[in-house]
C-alpha positions in Angstrom: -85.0 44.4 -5.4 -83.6 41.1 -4.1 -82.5 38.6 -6.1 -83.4 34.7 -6.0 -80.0 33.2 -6.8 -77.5 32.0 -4.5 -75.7 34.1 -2.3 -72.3 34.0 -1.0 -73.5 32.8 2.4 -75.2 29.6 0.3 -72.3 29.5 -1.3 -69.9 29.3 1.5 -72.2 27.1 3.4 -72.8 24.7 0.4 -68.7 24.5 0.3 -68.5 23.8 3.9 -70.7 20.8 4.3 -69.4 19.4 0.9 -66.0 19.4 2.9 -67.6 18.4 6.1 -69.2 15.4 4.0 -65.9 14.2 2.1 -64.1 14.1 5.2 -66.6 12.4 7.3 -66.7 9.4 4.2 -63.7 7.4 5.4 -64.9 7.5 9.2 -68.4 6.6 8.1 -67.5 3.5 6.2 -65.1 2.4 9.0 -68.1 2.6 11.3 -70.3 0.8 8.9 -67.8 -2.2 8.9 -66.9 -2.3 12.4 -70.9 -2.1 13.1 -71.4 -5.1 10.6 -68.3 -7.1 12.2 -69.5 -6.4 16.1 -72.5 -7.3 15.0 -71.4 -10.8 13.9 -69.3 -11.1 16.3 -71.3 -9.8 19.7 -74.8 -9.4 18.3 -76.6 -6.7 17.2 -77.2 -4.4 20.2 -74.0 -4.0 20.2 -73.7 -3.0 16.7 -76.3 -0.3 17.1 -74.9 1.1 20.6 -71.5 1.8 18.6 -73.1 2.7 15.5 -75.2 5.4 17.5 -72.6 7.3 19.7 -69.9 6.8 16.2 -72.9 9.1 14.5 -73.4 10.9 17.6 -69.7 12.0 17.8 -69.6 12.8 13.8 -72.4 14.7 14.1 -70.7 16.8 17.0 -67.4 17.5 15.4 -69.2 18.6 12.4 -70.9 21.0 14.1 -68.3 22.5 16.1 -66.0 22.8 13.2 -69.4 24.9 11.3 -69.2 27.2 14.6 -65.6 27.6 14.2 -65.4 28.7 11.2 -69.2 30.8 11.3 -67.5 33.1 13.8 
């Protein structure tokens, strides 16, 4: 009979991105204001470009760090 609750693996994974998540926070909003300010200051395609590979790269270390730890 299998059961319909959460297993560890949920649990561990749950845990994982809540910690990926927290510590992406500070780097996120840093990116937010340095997107608004470039994008005052050298227009909005630039704002996007930096915003875009700043997600790009978060997005990459978050998922390394899941491998990391998954093997």
């Amino acid at each position: 009979m299998t059961g319909h609750g959460p297993t560890h693996a949920d649990t561990d994974d749950r845990k994982l991105l809540t910690a990926l998540a927290a510590c992406c926070v500070g780097p996120m909003l840093l990116i937010i204001v340095l997107t608004a300010v470039l994008g005052l200051a050298l227009g909005p395609a630039a704002a996007i470009t930096l915003g875009a590979v700043a997600a790009g790269v978060c997005v990459a270390v978050m998922v390394q760090h899941h491998r990391r730890h998954g093997s």
